[in-house]
N, C-alpha and C positions, 0 to 999 in steps of 0.2 A: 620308714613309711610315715611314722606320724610325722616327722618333722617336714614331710613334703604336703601333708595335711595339712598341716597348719601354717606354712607358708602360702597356702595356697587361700585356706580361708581368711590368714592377713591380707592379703595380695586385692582379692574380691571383695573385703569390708571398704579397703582404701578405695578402689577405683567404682565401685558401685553403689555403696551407703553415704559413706563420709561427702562428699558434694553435695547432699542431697540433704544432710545434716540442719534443722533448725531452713531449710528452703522449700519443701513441699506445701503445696496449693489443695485449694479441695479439689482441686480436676485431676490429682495425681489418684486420690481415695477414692477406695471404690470396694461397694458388698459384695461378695463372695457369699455370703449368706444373710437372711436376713437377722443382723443385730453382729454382723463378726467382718470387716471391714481387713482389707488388705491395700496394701501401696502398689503402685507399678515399678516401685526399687522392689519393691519385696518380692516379687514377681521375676525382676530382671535378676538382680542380685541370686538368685536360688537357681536361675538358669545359667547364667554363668559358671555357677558354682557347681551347678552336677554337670555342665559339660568339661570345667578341668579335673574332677574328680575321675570324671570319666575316663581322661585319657591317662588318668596313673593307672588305674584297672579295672575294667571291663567287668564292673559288676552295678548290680540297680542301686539308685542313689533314689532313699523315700525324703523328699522335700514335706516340708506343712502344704504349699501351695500346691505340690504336687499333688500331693494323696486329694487335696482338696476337689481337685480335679477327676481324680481317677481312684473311690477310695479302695481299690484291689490292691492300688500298690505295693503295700507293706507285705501281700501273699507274697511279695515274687521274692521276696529274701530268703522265704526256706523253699524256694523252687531252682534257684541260680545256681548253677554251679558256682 
């Protein structure tokens, strides 16, 4: 399992950060909160990322961007089976 981990998170650093690498604009930045700034990679890349995690196994994936969103997230770890 980890090795499918971490080929997964190599796999989503390549095709979603590294492009993007030393080429982000300010229209790419954007507040999340006031004084705590997030990218639209950082966003995409973390969706990508809990949807292939996802399909190893069918359990909650707590992103930064996530929880940022929704901070209950991190409850649902000791609710999941």
């Amino acid at each position: 399992m980890l090795e499918t981990v971490s080929t997964i998170i190599r796999a989503v650093a390549t095709t979603e950060i590294v492009p993007w690498w030393r080429a982000l604009e300010s229209d790419h930045i954007l507040e999340k909160a006031p004084g705590e700034v997030v990218t639209e990679i950082d966003r995409r890349a973390e969706s990508v990322l809990t949807d292939r995690l996802r399909s190893v196994r069918a359990r909650p994936v707590v992103g930064e961007e996530a929880t940022a969103a929704n901070p209950r997230l991190p409850d649902l770890i000791d609710t999941e089976p």
